[in-house]
Every structure is written in structure tokens, then in C-alpha cells.
C-alpha positions as CSV (number, residue, x, y, z in Angstrom):
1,X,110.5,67.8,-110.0
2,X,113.5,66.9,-111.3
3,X,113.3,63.4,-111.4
4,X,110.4,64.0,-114.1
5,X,112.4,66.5,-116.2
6,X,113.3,65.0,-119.5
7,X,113.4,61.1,-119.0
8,X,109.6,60.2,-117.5
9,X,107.5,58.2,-119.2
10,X,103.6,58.3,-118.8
11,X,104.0,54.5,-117.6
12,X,107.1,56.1,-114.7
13,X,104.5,58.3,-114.2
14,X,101.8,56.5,-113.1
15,X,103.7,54.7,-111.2
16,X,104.8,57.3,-109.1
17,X,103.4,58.2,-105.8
18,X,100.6,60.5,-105.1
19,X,102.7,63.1,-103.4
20,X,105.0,63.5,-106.5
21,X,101.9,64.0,-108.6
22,X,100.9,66.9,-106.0
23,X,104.2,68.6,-106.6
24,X,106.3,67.7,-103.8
25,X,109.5,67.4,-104.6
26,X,111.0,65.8,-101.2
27,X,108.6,62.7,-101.3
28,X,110.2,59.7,-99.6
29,X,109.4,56.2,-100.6
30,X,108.6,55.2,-96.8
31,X,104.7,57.0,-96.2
32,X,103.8,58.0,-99.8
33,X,100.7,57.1,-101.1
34,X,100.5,54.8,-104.3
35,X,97.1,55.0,-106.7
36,X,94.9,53.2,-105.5
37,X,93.0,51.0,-108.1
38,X,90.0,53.6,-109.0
39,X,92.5,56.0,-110.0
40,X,94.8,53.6,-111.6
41,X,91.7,52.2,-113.5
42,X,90.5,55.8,-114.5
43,X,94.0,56.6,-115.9
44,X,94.9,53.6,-117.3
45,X,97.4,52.2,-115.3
46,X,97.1,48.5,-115.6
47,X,100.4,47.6,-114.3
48,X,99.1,49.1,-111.2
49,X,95.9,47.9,-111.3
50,X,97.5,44.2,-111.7
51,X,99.8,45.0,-108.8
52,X,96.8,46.1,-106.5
53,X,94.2,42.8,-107.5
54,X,97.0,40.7,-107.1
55,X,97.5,41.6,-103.4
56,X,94.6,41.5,-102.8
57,X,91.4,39.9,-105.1
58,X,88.7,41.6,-103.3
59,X,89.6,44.9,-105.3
60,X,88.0,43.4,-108.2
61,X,85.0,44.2,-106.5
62,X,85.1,46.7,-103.9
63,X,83.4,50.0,-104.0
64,X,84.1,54.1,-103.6
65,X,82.3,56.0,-101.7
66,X,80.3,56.7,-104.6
67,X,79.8,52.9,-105.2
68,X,81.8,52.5,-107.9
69,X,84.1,49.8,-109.0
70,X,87.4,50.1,-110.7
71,X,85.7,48.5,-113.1
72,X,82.8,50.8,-113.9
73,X,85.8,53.1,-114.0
74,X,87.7,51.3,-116.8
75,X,83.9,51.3,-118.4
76,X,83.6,54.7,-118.3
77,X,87.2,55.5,-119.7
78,X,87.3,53.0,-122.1
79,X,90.3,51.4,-121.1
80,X,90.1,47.9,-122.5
81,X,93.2,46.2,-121.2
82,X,92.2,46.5,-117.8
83,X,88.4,45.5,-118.4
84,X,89.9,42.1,-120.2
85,X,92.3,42.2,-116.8
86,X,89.7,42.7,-114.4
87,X,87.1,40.2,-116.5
88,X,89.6,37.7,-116.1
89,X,90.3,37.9,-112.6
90,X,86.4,37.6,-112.0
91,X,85.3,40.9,-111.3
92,X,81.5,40.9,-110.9
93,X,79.8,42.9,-113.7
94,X,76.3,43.2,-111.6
95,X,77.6,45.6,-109.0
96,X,76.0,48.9,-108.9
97,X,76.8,52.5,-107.9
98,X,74.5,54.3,-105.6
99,X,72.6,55.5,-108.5
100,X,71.7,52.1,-108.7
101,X,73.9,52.1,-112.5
102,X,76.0,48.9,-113.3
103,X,79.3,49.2,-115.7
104,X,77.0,48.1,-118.7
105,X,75.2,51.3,-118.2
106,X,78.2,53.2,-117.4
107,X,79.8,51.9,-121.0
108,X,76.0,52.9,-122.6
109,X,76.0,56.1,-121.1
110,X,79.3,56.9,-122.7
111,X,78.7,55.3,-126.4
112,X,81.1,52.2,-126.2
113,X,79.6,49.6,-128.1
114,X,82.3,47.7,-127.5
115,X,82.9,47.5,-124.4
116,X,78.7,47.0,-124.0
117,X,79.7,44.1,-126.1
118,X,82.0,42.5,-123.9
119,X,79.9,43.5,-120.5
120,X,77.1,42.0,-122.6
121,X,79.1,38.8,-123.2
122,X,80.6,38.8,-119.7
123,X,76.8,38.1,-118.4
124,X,76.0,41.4,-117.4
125,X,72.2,41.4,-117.7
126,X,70.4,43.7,-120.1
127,X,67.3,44.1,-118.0
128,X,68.8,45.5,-115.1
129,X,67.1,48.7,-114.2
130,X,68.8,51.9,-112.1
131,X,67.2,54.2,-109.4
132,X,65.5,56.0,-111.9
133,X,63.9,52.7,-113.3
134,X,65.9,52.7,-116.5
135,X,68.1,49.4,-118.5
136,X,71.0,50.6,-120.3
137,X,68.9,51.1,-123.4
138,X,67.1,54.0,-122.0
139,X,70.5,55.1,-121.2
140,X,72.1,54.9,-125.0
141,X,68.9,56.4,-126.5
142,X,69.0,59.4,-124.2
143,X,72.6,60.0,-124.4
144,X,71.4,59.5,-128.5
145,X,74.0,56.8,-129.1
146,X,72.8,55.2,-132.0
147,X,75.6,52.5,-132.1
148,X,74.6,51.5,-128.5
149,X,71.0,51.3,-129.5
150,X,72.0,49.1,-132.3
151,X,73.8,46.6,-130.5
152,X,71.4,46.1,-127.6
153,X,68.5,45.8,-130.1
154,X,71.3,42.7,-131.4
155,X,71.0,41.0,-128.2
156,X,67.3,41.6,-127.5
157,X,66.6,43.7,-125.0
158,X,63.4,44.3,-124.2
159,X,62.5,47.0,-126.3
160,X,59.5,48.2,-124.4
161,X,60.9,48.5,-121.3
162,X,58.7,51.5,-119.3
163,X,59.9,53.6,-116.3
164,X,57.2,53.0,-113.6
165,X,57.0,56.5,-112.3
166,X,55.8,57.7,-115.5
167,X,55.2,54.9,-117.9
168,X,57.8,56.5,-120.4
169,X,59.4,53.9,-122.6
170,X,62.8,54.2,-124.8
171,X,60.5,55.2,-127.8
172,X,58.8,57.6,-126.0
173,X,62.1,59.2,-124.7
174,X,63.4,59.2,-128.3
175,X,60.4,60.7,-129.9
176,X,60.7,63.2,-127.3
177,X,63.8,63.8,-128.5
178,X,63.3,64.3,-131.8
179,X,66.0,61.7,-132.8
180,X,64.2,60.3,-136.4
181,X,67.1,57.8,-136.8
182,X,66.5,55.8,-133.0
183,X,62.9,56.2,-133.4
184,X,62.9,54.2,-136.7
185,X,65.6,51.8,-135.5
186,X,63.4,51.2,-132.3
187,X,59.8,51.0,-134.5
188,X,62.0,48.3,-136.8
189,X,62.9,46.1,-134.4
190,X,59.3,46.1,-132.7
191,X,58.6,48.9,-130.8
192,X,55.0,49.1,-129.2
193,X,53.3,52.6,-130.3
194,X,50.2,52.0,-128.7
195,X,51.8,51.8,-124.8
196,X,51.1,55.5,-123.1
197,X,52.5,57.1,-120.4
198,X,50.3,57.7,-117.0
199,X,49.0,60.3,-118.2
200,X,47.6,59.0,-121.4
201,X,50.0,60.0,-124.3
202,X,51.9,57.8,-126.7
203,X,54.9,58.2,-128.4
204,X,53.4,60.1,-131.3
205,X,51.1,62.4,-129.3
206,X,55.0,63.1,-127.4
207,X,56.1,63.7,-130.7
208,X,53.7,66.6,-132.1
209,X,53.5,67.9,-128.6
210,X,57.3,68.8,-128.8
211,X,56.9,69.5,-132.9
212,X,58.3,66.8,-134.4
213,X,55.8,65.7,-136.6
214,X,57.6,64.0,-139.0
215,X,58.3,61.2,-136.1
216,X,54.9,61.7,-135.3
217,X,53.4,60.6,-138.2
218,X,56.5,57.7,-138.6
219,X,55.2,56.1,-135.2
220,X,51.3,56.9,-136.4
221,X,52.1,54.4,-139.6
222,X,53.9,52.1,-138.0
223,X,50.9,51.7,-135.3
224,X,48.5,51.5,-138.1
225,X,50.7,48.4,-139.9
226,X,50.8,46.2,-136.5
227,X,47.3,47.1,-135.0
228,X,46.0,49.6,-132.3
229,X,46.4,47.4,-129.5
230,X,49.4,45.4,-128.4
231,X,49.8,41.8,-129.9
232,X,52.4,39.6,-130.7
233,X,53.9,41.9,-133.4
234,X,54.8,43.8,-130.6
235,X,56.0,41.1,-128.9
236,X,55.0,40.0,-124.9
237,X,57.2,42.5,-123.1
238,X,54.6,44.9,-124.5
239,X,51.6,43.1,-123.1
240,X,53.7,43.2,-119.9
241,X,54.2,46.4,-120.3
242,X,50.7,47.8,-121.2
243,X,49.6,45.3,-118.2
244,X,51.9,46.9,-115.6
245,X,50.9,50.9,-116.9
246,X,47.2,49.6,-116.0
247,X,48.4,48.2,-112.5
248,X,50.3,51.8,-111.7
249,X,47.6,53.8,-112.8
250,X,45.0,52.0,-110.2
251,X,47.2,52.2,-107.5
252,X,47.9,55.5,-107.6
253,X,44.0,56.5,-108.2
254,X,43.5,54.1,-104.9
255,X,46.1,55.9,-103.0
256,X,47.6,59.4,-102.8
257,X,50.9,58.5,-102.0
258,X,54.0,57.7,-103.5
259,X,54.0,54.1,-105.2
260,X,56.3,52.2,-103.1
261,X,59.4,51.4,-105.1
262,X,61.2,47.8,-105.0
263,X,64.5,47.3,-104.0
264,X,66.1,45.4,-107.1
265,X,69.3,44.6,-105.5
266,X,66.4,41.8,-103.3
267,X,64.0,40.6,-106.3
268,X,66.4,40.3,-109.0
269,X,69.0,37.5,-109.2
270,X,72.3,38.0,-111.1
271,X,71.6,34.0,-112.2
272,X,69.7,31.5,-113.4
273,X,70.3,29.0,-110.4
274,X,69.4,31.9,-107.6
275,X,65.6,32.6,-109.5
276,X,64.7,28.8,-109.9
277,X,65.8,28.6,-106.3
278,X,63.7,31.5,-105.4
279,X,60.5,29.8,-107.3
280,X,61.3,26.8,-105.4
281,X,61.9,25.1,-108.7
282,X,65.6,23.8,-108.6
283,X,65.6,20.4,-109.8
284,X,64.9,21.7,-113.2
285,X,68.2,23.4,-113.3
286,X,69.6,21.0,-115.1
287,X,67.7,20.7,-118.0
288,X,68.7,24.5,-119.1
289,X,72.2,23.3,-118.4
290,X,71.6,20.5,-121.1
291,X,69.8,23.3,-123.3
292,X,72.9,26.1,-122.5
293,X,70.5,28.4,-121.2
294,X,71.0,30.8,-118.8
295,X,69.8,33.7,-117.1
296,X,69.4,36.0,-120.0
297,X,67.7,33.6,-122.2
298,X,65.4,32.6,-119.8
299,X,64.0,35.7,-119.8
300,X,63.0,35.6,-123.1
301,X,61.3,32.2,-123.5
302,X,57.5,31.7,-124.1
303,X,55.2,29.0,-122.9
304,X,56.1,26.9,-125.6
305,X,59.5,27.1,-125.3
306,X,59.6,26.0,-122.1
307,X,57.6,22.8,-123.3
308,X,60.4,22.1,-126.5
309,X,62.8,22.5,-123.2
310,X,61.5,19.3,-122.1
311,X,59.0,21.2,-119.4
312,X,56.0,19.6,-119.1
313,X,54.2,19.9,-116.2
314,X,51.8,23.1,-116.3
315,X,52.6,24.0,-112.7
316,X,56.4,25.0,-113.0
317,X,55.9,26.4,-116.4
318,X,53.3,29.0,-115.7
319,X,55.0,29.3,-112.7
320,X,58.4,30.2,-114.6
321,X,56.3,32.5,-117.0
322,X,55.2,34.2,-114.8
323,X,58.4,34.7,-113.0
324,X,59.9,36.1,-116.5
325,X,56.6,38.3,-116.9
326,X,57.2,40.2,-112.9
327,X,61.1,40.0,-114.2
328,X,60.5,42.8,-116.7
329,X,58.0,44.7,-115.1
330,X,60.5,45.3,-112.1
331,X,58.2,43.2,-110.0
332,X,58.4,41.1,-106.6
333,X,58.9,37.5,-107.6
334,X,57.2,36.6,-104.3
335,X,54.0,34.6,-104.6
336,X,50.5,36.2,-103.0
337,X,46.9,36.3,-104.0
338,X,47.7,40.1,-105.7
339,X,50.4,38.4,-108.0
340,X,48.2,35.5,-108.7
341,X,45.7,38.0,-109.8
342,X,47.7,39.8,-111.6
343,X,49.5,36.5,-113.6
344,X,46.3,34.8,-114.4
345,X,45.3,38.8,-116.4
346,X,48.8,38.3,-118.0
347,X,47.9,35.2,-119.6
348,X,44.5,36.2,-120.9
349,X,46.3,38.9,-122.5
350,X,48.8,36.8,-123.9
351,X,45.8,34.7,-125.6
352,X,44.1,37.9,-126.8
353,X,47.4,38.8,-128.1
354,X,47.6,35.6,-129.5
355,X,44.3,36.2,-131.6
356,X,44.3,39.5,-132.6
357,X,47.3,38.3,-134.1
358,X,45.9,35.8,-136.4
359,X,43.2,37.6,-136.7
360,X,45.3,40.2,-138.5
361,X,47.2,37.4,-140.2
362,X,44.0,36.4,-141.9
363,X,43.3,40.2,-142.7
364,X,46.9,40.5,-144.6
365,X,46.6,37.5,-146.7
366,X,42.9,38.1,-147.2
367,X,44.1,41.6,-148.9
368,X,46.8,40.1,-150.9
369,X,44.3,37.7,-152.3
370,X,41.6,40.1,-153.2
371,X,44.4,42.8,-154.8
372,X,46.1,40.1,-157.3
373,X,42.4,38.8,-157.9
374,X,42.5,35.2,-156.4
375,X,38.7,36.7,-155.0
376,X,36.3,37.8,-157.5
């Protein structure tokens, strides 16, 4: 190809059609094929990719035949320039691929903390869980991307987080791996040791079954400082969690067949707006407006957040709990007299959580007092 000799430039490159890039030297302008904005978002090409959205502003968003976006693409490659582009020009970042991925998980998958920044920050939404039931931190912990880990545990994802199928959790996954440095960065930040899988083991019994027992014995102490049981030092999602293993486990000794998976692209809004709409609970929209909160951080609040939020009717808050509670367990937000069940067991928890916790607290100061002598 002449033409690309000794005066191309990778940008003349790119921009060239796809018939010279096949080798065929007597391409004419009229009928050759240009990238289209996959390819030119894999590459790099963000003059083309600019060219492509600007015709047309549906590209932001429109999928392969593999369900990806160019900018799951640009996640995956690392390209920044056309992420900020395609950010910009409002590309959605709660699209997923067939696998059921998003570009946040794409970006965790391949260890770029950065970009899983700016997805993060874009309002891509940590809980969001694949196919295979997994949020991108089961992703970055079984790729063993510690830097990814890091940063999710910075914007608090829900560290306990279990795959329904099996029960497995992140720590579980890591301990299986044998990675010492994400199992103590997990335990750190709150980890539950005392969830188990369907089948009855915990993260340490994972541990010495696959011979590492120095994790083993790391997650053994760390269960013996918080407790046995899950409380409030391992935060609600594991309650949830430990609440939704128990759920599985009786359906699946009540039925031989496969539990019946939800659809998440249905049951989980990509806003804050669309769920209170959902609960039937829209007028109280604006008061998270007034309190900036959205989506994200509504998933995180308590019961007595929701009152400092100005909430004070018990109806819409334990309805709203509730809603946050089914959120991370990959549940229907529907109401029925199974879910009711089911919400009225998460609260007791939540209060036994509540007091085992205090309980403890008493315990610990208790201790302190008797070793520097306060008790005779």
C-alpha cells in the first residue's frame, strides 16, 4: 500500500477505510467501509468515534452482537479520552453485555482503578450483579486486583455480597484463592467470617480445605474479635446476607429443581426516582433531593437514617428498608405475603444484631476495666 509507505500516521491510519486495513490496494472512497465505533473505541480512535456519535447520538448506547457498547470497549482498553467523550455525550453506564457485565465490571475485570473511579463517579451502581450473580468486586478479587478491591471498599460496596447459587462471597472466593493480602483488606474493612456457603463452609474451612492455613487462621481470629454470629460489626448486608443463605437453602430442600433466577434488568432500577416509583412512594423524592441523596446512598441508609432524613412515618420507612434489604440480596421488590414474611425476619435480625452488639460492647469495656484494675 503505497499510500502508507513512509508518511502514515497511526491517527491517518485509523482513519482509513476497512478495506485498506485488509490489504487492498485499489480501495475507492465511494463503497469502503469506515470503523465503526466498537472498533474505533477498541483502538483508540476518538476522532472517529466523535465523528460517528455526532451523526448519530444513539451510538452512545447501542450494542454488538455480543451486547457491548463502545463504551464497555473504551473500559476494557483503557482509553480515557473517549470514556470522558462518551461520558459527556451521555452514554448510559448501566447497560450490560449478554453476560449480564456493565463497563464498571468490564474496567474491574481488567484492574483500572481509574477508570472504575470515573464509572463509579459517573453513577454506575456498585451493586449491580451479572449472570453469574457477581458485583464488580467479586470480579477485582478474582482477577486478584488489589487496587480495584481497594477502591470499591473506598466507596462502600457491600462487602458481603453472596452469589445465590452457591452462597460464595468475595472473602470466600479470596480465601479460596489463597490471596493473604485481599483477604486481610476485605476482613479490615468488615468482612463477615461467619456467612457459609450452601453447603455449610466458611471462608476459613475454604481456606484449610485448599491449604492455606495461614488465611485460615487470619479469618479464624478475626471471627473470634467480632463474634460468631453476624452483628453490626459486620455490618447489615451481612444479616442480609446470612438471611438470604437460609432462604436458598429451604427452597432448594423444598424443591428439586433449579431455583428460579431473577431477571435484574426488571427488579433493579438504574435510579433513585424509578425505585420510590416502584414502592409507590414518590412524593418523598424530594426530600433526598434536599439531602443530595441518590440511588447509591440510599442503599446504604439504616432505619435511623431515614428518620434524620426527615422520614417519619413508620409505613414508608420500613417500607424503604426493606426495599434496600431485597436490593442486595438480588430480590423482587414486589410486595406479597412471602416478602412480608421474609422483611418482618429481617428486622428481628437487625434487633438481635443490634444486641449482641452491645452486648459485646459491654464485654470489651468490661475487660478493659478488670485488666487495668478499675474491678477488684
Amino acid at each position: 500500500m503505497s499510500e502508507l509507505e513512509e508518511t502514515w500516521t497511526e491517527k491517518s491510519f485509523y482513519d482509513k477505510p476497512l478495506k485498506v486495513w485488509l490489504g487492498n490496494e485499489e480501495c475507492n472512497d465511494d463503497g469502503c467501509l469506515q470503523l465503526d465505533v466498537f472498533t474505533a473505541a477498541s483502538i483508540g480512535c476518538l476522532d472517529r468515534v466523535k465523528e460517528i456519535i455526532r451523526q448519530d447520538k444513539r451510538m452512545c448506547d447501542k450494542k454488538n452482537s455480543s451486547g457491548w457498547t463502545a463504551l464497555m470497549y473504551a473500559a476494557h482498553y483503557g482509553h480515557m479520552d473517549i470514556i470522558d467523550f462518551l461520558l459527556e455525550s451521555k452514554a448510559s453506564v448501566h447497560i450490560r453485555n449478554h453476560h449480564g457485565c456493565n463497563a464498571l465490571m468490564v474496567a474491574a475485570v481488567c484492574g483500572n482503578d481509574t477508570i472504575v473511579e470515573i464509572l463509579i463517579k459517573a453513577g454506575s451502581i456498585l451493586e449491580t450483579r451479572d449472570n453469574r450473580d457477581w458485583t464488580a468486586l467479586f470480579h477485582a478479587v478474582c482477577t486478584g486486583y488489589h487496587n480495584v478491591v481497594a477502591l470499591l471498599l473506598k466507596y462502600r460496596v457491600n462487602l458481603n455480597s453472596c452469589e445465590r447459587a452457591t452462597g460464595m462471597t468475595p472473602l470466600m472466593y479470596a480465601a479460596k484463592m489463597g490471596d493473604i493480602g485481599l483477604v486481610k483488606a476485605l476482613l479490615q474493612k468488615g468482612a463477615a467470617t461467619s456467612l457459609t456457603t450452601h453447603q455449610g463452609h466458611t471462608a476459613a474451612r475454604i481456606a484449610q480445605d485448599a491449604g492455606f492455613y495461614e488465611i485460615a487462621a487470619a479469618v479464624t481470629q478475626s471471627g473470634l474479635q467480632v463474634g460468631s454470629a453476624p452483628s453490626l460489626y459486620d455490618g447489615p448486608a451481612a444479616i442480609e446476607a446470612r438471611r438470604t443463605d437460609q432462604q436458598v437453602n429451604q427452597r432448594t430442600s423444598r424443591s428439586n429443581s433449579t431455583t428460579p433466577s431473577v431477571d435484574n434488568t426488571n427488579v433493579q432500577p438504574t435510579d433513585l426516582e424509578t425505585l420510590l416509583g416502584q414502592l409507590g412512594l414518590s412524593s418523598y423524592m424530594n426530600v433526598f433531593r434536599e439531602q443530595d441523596v441518590d440511588l447509591q446512598v440510599f442503599l446504604t441508609l439504616t432505619d435511623q437514617d431515614l428518620k434524620e432524613c426527615g422520614i417519619q412515618k413508620l409505613g414508608p420507612r420500613r417500607k424503604m428498608t426493606s426495599a434496600i434489604a431485597r436490593w442486595h440480596s438480588n430480590a423482587p421488590l414486589r410486595s406479597d405475603v412471602e416478602c412480608a414474611y421474609a422483611d418482618k425476619l429481617e428486622v428481628e435480625m437487625q434487633e438481635l444484631g443490634m444486641k449482641l452488639a452491645e452486648a459485646m460492647k459491654t464485654l470489651k469495656q468490661t475487660k478493659t476495666q478488670a485488666q487495668t484494675g478499675v474491678i477488684c
